[in-house]
Chimera marker file (.cmm) of the C-alpha trace (Angstrom):
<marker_set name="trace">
<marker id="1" x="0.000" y="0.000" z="0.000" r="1" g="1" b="0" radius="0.5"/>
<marker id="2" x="1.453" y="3.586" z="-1.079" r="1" g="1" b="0" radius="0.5"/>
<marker id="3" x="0.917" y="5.763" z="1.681" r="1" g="1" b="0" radius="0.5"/>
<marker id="4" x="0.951" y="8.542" z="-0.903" r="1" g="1" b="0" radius="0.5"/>
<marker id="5" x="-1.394" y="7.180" z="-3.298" r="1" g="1" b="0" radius="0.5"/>
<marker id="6" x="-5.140" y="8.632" z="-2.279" r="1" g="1" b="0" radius="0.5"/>
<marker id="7" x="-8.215" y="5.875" z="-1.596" r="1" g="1" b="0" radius="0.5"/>
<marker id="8" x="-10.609" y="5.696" z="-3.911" r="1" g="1" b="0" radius="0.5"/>
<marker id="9" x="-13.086" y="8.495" z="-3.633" r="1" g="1" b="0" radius="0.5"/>
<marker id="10" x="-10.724" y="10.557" z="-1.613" r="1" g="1" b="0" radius="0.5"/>
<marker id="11" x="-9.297" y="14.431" z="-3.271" r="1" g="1" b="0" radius="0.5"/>
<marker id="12" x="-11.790" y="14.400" z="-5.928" r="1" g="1" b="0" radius="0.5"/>
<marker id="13" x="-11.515" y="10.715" z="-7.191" r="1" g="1" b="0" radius="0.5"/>
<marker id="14" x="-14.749" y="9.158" z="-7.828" r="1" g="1" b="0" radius="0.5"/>
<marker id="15" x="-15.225" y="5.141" z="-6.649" r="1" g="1" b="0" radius="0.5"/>
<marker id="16" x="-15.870" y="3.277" z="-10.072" r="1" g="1" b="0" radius="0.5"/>
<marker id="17" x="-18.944" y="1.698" z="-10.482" r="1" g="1" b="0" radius="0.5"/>
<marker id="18" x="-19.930" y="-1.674" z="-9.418" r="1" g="1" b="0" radius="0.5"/>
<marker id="19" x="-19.638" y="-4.775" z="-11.324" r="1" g="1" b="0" radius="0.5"/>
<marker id="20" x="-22.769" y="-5.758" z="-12.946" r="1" g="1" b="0" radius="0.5"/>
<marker id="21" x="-24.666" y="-8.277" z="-11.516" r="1" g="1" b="0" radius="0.5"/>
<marker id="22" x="-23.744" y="-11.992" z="-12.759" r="1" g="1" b="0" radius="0.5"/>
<marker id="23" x="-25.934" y="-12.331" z="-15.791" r="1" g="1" b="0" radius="0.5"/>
<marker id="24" x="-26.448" y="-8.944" z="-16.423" r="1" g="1" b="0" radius="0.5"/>
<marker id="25" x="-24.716" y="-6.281" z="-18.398" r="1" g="1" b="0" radius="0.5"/>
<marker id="26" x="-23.316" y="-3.256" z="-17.690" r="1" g="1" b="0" radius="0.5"/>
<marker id="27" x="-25.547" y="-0.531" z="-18.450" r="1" g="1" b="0" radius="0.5"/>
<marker id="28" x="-24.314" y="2.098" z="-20.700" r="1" g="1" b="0" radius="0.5"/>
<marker id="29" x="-24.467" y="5.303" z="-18.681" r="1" g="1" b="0" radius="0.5"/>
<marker id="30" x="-25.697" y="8.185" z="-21.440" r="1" g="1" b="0" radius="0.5"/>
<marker id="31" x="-24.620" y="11.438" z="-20.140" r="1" g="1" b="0" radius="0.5"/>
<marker id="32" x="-27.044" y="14.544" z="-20.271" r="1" g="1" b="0" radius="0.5"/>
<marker id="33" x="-26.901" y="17.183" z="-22.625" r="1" g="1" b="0" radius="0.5"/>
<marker id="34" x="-25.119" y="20.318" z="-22.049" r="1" g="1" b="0" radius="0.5"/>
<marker id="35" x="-26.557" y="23.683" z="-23.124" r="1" g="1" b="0" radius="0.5"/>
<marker id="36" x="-30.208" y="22.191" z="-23.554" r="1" g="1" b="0" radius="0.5"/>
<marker id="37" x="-33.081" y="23.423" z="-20.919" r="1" g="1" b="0" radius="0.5"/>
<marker id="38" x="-34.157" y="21.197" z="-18.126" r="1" g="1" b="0" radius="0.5"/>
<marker id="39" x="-37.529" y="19.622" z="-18.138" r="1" g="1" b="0" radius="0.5"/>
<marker id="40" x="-38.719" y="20.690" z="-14.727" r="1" g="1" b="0" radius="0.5"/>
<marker id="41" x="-40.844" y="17.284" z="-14.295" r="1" g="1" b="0" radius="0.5"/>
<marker id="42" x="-38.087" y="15.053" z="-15.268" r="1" g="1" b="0" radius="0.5"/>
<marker id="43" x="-35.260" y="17.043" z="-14.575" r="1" g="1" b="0" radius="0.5"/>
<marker id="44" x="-33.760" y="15.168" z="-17.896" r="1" g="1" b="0" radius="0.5"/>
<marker id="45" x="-31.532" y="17.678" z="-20.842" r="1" g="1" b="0" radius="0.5"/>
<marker id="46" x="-33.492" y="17.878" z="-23.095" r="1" g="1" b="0" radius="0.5"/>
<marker id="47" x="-36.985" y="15.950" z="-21.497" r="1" g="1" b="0" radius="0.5"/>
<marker id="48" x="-36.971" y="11.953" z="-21.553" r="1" g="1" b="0" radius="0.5"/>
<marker id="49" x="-39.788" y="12.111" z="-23.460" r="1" g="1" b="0" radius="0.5"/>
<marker id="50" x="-38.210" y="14.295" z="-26.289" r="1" g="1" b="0" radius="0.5"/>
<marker id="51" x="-37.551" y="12.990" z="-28.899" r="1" g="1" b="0" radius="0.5"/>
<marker id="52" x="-40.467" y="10.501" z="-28.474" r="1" g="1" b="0" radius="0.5"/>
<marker id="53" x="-39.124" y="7.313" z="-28.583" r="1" g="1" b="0" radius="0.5"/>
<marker id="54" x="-39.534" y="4.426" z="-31.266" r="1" g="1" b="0" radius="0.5"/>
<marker id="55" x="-40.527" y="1.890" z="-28.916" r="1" g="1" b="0" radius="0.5"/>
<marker id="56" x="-43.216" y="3.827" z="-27.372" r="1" g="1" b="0" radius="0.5"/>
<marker id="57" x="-45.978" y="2.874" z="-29.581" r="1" g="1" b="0" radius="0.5"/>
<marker id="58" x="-49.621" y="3.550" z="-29.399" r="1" g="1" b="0" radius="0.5"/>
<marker id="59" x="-53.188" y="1.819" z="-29.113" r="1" g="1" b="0" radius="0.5"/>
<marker id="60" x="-56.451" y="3.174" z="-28.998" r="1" g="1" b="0" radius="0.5"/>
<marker id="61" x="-58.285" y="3.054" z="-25.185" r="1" g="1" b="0" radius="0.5"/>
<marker id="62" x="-58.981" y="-0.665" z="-24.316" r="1" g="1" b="0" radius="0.5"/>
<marker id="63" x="-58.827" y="-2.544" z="-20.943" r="1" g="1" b="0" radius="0.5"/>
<marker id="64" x="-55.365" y="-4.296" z="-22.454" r="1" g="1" b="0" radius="0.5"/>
<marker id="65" x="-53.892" y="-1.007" z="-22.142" r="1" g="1" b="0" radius="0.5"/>
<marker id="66" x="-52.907" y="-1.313" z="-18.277" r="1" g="1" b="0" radius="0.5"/>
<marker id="67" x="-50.241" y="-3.730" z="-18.770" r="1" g="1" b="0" radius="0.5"/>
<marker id="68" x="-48.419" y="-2.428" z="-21.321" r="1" g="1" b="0" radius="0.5"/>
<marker id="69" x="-48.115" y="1.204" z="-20.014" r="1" g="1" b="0" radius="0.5"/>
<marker id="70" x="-46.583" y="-0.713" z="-17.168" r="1" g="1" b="0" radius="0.5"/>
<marker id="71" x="-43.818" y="-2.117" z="-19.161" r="1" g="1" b="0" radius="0.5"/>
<marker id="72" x="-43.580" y="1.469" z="-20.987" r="1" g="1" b="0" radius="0.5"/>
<marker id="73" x="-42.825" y="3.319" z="-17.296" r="1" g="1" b="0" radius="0.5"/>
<marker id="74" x="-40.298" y="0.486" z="-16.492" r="1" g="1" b="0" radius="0.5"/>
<marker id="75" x="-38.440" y="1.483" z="-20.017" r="1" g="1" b="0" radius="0.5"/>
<marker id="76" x="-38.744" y="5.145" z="-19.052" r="1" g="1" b="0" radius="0.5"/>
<marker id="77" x="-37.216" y="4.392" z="-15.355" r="1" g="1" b="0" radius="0.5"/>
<marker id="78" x="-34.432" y="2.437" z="-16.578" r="1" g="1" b="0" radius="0.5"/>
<marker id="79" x="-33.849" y="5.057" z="-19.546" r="1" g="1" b="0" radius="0.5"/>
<marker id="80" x="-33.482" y="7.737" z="-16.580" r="1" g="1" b="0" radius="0.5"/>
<marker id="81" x="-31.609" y="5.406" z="-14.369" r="1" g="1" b="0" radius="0.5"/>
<marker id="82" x="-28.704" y="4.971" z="-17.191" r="1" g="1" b="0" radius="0.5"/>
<marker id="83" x="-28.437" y="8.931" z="-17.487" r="1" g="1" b="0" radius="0.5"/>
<marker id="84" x="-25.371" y="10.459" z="-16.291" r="1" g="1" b="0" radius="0.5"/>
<marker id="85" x="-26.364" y="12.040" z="-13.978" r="1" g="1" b="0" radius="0.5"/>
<marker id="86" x="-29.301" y="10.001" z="-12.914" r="1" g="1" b="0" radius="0.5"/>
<marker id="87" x="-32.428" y="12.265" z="-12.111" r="1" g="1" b="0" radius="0.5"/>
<marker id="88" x="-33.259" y="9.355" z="-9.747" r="1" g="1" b="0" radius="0.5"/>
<marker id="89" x="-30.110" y="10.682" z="-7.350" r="1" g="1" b="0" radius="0.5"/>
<marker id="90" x="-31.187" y="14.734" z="-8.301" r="1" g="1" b="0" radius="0.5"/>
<marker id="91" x="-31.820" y="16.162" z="-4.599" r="1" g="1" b="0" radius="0.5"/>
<marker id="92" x="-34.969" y="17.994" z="-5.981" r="1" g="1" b="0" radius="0.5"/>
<marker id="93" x="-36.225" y="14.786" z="-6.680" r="1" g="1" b="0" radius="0.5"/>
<marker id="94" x="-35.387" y="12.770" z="-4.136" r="1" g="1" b="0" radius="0.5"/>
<marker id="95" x="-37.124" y="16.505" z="-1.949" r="1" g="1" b="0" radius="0.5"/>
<marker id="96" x="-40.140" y="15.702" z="-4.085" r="1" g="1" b="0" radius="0.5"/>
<marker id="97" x="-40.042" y="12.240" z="-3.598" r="1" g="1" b="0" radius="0.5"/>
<marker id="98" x="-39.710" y="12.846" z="-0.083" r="1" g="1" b="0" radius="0.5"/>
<marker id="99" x="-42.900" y="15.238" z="0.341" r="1" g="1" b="0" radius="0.5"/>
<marker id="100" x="-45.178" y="12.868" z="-1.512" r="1" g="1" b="0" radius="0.5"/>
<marker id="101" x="-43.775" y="10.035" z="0.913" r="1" g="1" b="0" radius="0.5"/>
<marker id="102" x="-45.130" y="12.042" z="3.853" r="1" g="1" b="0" radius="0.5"/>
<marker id="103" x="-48.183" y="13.304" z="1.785" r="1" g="1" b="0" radius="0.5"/>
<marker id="104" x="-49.418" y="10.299" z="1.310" r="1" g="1" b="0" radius="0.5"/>
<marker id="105" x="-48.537" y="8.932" z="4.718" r="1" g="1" b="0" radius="0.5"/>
<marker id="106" x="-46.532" y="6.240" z="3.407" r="1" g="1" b="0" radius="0.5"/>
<marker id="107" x="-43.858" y="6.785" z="6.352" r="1" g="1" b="0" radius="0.5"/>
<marker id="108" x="-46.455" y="6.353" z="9.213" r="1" g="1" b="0" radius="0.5"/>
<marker id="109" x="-45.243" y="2.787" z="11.292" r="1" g="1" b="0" radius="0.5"/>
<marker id="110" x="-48.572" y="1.414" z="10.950" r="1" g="1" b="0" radius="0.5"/>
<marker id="111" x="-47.804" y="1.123" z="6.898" r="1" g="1" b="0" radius="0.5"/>
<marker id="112" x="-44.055" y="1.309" z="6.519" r="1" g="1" b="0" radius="0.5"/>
<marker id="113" x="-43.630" y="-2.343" z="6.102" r="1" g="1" b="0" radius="0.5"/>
<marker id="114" x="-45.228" y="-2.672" z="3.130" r="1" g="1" b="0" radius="0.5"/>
<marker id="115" x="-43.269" y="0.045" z="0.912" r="1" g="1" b="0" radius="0.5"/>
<marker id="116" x="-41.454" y="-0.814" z="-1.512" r="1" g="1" b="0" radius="0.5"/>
<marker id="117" x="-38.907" y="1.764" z="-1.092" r="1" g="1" b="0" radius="0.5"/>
<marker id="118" x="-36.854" y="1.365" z="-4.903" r="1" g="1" b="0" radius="0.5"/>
<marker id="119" x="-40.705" y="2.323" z="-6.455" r="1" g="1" b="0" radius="0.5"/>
<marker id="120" x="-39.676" y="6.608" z="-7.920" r="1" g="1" b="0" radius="0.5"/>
<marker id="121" x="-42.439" y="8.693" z="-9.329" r="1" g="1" b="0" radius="0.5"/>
<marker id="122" x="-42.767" y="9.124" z="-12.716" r="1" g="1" b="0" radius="0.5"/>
<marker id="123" x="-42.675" y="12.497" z="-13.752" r="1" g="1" b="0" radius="0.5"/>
<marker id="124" x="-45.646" y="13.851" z="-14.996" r="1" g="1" b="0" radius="0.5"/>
<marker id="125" x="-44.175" y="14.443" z="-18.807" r="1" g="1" b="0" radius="0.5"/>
<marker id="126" x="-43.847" y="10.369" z="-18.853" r="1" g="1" b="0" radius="0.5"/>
<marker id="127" x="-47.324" y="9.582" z="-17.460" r="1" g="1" b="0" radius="0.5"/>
<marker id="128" x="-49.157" y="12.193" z="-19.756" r="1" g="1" b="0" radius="0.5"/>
<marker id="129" x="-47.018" y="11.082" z="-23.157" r="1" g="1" b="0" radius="0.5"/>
<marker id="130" x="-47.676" y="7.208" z="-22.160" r="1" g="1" b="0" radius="0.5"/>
<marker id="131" x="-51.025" y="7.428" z="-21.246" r="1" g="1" b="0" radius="0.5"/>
<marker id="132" x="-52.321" y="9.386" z="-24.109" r="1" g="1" b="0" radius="0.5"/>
<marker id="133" x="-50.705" y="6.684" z="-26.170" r="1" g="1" b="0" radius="0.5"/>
<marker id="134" x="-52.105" y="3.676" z="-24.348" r="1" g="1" b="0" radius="0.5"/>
<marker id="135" x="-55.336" y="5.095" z="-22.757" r="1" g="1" b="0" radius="0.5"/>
<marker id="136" x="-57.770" y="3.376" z="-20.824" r="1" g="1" b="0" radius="0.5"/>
<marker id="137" x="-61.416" y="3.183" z="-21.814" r="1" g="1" b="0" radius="0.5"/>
<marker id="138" x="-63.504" y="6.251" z="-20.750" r="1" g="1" b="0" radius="0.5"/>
<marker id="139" x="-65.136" y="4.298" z="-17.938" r="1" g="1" b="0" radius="0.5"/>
<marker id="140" x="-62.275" y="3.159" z="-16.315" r="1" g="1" b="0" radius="0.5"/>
<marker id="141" x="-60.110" y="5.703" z="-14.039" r="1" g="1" b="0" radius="0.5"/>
<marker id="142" x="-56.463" y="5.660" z="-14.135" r="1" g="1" b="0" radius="0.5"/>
<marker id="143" x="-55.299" y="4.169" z="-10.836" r="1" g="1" b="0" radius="0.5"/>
<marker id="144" x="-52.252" y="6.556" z="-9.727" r="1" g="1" b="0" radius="0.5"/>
<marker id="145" x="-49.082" y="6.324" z="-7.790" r="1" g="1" b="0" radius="0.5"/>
<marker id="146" x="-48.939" y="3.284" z="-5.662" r="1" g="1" b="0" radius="0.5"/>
<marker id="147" x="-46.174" y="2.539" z="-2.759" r="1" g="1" b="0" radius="0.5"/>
<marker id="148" x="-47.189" y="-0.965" z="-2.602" r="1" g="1" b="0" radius="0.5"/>
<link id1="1" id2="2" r="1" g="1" b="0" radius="0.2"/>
<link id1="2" id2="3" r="1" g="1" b="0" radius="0.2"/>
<link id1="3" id2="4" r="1" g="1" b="0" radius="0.2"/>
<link id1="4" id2="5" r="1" g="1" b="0" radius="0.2"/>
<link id1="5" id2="6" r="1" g="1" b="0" radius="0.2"/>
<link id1="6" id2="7" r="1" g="1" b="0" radius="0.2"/>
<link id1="7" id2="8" r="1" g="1" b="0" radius="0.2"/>
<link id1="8" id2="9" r="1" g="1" b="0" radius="0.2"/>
<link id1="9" id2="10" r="1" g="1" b="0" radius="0.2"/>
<link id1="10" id2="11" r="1" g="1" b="0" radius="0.2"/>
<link id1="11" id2="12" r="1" g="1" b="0" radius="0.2"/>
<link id1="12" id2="13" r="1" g="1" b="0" radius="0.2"/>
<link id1="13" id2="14" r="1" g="1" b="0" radius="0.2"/>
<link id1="14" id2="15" r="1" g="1" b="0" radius="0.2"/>
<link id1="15" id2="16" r="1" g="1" b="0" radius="0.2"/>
<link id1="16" id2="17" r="1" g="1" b="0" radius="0.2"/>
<link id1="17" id2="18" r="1" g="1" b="0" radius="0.2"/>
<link id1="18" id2="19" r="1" g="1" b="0" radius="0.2"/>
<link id1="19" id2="20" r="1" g="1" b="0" radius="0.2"/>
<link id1="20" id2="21" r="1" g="1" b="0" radius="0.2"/>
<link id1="21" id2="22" r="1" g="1" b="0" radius="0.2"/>
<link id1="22" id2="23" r="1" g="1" b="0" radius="0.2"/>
<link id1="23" id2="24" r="1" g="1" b="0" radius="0.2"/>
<link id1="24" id2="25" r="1" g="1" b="0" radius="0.2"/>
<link id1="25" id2="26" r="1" g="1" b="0" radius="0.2"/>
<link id1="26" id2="27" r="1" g="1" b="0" radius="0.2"/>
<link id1="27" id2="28" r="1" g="1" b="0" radius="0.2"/>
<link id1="28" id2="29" r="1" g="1" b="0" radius="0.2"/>
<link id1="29" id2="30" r="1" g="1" b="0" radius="0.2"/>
<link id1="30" id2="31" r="1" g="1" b="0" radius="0.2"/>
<link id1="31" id2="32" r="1" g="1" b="0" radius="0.2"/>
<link id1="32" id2="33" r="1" g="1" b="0" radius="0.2"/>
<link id1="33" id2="34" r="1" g="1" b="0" radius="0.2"/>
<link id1="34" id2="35" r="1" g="1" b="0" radius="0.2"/>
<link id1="35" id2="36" r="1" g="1" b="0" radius="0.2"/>
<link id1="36" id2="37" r="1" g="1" b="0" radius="0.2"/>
<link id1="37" id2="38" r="1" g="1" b="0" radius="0.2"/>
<link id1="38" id2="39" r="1" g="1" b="0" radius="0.2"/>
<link id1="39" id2="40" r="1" g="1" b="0" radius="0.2"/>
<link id1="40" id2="41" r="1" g="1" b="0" radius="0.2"/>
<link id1="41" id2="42" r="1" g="1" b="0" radius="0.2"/>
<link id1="42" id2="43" r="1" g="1" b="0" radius="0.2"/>
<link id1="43" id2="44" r="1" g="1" b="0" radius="0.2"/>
<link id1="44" id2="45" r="1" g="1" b="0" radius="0.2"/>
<link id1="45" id2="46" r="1" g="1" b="0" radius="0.2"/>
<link id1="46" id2="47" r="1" g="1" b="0" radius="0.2"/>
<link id1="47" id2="48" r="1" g="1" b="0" radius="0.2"/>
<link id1="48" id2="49" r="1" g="1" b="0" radius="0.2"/>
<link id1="49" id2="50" r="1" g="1" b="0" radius="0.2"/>
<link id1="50" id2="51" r="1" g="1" b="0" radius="0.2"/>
<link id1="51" id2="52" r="1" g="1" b="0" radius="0.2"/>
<link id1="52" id2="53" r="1" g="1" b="0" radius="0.2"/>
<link id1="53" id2="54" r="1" g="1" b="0" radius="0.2"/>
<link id1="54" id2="55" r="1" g="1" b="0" radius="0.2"/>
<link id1="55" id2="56" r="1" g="1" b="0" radius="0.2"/>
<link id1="56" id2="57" r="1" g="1" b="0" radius="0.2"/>
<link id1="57" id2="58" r="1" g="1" b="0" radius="0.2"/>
<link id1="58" id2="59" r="1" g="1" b="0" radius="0.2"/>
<link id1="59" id2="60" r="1" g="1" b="0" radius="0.2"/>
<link id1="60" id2="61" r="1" g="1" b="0" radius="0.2"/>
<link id1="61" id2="62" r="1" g="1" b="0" radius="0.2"/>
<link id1="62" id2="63" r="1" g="1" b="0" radius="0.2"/>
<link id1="63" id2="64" r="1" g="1" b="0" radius="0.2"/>
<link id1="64" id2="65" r="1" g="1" b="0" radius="0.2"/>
<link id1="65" id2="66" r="1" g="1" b="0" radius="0.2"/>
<link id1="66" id2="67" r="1" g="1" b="0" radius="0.2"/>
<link id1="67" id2="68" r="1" g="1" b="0" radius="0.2"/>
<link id1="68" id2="69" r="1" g="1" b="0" radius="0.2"/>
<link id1="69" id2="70" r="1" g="1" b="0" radius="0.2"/>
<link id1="70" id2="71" r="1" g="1" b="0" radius="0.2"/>
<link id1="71" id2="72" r="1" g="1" b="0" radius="0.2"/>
<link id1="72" id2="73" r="1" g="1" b="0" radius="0.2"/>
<link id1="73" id2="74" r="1" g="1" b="0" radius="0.2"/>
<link id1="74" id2="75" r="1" g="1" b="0" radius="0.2"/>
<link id1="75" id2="76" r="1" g="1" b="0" radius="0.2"/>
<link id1="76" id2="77" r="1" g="1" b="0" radius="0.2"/>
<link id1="77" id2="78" r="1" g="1" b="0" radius="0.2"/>
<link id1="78" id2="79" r="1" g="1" b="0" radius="0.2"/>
<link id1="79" id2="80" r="1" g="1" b="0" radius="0.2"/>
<link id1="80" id2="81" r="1" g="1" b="0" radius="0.2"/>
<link id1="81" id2="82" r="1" g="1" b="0" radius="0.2"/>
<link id1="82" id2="83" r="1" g="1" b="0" radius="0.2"/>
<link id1="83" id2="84" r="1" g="1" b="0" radius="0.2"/>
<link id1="84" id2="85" r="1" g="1" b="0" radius="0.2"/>
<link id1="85" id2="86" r="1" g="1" b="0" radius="0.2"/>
<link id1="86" id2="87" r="1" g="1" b="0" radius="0.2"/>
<link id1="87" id2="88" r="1" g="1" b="0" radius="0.2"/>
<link id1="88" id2="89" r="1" g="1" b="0" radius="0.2"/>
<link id1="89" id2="90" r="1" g="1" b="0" radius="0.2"/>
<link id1="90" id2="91" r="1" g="1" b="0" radius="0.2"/>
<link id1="91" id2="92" r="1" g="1" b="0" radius="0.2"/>
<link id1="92" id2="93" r="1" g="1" b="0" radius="0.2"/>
<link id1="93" id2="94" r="1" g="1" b="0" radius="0.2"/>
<link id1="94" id2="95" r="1" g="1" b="0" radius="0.2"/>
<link id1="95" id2="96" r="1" g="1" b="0" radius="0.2"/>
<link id1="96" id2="97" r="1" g="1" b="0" radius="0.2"/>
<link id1="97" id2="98" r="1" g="1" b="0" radius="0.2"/>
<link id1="98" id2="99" r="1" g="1" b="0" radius="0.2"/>
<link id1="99" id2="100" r="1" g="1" b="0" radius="0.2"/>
<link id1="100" id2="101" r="1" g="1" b="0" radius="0.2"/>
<link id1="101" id2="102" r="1" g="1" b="0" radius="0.2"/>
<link id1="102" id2="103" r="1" g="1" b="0" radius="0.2"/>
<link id1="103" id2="104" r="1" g="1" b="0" radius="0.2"/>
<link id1="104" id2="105" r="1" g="1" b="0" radius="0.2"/>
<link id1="105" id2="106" r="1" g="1" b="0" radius="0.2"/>
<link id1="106" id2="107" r="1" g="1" b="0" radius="0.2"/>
<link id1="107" id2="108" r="1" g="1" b="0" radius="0.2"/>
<link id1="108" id2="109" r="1" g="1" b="0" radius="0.2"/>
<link id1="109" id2="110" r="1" g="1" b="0" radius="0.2"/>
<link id1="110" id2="111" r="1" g="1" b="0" radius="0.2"/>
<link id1="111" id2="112" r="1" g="1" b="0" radius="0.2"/>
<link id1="112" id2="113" r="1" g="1" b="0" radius="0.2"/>
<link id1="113" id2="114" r="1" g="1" b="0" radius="0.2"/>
<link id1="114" id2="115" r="1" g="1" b="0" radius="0.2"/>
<link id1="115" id2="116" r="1" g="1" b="0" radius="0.2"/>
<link id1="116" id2="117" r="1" g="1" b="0" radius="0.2"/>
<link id1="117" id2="118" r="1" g="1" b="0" radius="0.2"/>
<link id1="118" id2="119" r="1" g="1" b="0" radius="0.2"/>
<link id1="119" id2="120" r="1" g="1" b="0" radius="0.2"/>
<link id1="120" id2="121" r="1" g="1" b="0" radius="0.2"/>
<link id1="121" id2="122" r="1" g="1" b="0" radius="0.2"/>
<link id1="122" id2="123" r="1" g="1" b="0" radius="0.2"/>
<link id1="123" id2="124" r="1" g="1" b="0" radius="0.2"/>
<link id1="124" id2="125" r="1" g="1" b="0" radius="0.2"/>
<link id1="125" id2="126" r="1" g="1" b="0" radius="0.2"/>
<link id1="126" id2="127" r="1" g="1" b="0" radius="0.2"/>
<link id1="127" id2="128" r="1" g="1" b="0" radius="0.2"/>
<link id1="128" id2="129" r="1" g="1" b="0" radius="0.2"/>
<link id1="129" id2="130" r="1" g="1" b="0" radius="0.2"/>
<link id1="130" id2="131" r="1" g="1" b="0" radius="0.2"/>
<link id1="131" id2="132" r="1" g="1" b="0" radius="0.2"/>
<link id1="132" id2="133" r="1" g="1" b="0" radius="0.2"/>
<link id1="133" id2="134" r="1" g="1" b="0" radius="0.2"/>
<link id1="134" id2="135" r="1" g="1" b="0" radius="0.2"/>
<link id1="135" id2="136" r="1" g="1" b="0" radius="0.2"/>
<link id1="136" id2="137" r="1" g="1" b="0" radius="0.2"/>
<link id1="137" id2="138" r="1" g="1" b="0" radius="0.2"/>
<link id1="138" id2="139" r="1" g="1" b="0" radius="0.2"/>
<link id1="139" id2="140" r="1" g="1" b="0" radius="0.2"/>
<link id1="140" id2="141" r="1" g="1" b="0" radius="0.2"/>
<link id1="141" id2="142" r="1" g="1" b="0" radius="0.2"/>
<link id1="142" id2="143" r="1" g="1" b="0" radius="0.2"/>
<link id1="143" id2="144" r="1" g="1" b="0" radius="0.2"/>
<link id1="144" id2="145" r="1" g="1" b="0" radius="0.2"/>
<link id1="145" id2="146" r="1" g="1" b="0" radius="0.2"/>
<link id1="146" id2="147" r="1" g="1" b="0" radius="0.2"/>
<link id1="147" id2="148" r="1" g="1" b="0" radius="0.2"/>
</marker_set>
């Protein structure tokens, strides 16, 4: 050991990233864009919703719908996970995320064991793009953010 040689993450050095799990691989971190506004939902340069991606599809309203959106939000979470850097670690999300924990009461003892405490909110430019693209029929509400 080289007493002058600084430990990782000390003086500016930055720990390097864990291995990926076995049978996994690495993600590809995509770093954000520089002189390009913030979305102030997403927190993403430019928006993660801009351009709209390929995958995304679309389907007129149906009960089938429900599902799939879920997949779509999972694509959009992992999309945002891989940024560089992540919104997900952005302190005026994790604030946000933070308020709407205590908002809707999730913290109280009573309920805490049943969070699932990796679940993020979706911004609100992700939810509007994917559910006007996979709608549900008129006479079925949309169910909102759950904890559990």
């Amino acid at each position: 050991i080289d007493p002058d040689d600084p430990a990782p993450g000390a003086q500016g050095q930055e720990d390097p990233p864990p291995p990926p799990a076995p049978g996994f691989p690495a993600a590809v971190l995509v770093p954000q864009a520089e002189g390009v506004q913030e979305c102030p939902r997403c927190f993403c340069r430019p928006c993660v919703t801009t351009p709209e991606p390929l995958w995304l599809g679309e389907q007129e309203a149906c009960e089938a719908n429900a599902p799939i959106r879920k997949g779509k939000y999972r694509r959009f979470w992992a999309a945002m996970a891989n940024m560089n850097p992540s919104p997900w670690l952005d302190d005026r999300y994790l604030l946000k995320k933070q308020e709407r924990m205590e908002q809707d009461r999730v913290l109280d003892p009573p309920r805490r064991r049943h969070v699932i405490t990796a679940r993020e909110l979706m911004p609100s430019c992700v939810v509007k793009l994917v559910r006007r693209r996979w709608p549900n029929p008129r006479s079925k509400p949309y169910m909102g953010h759950k904890w559990w």
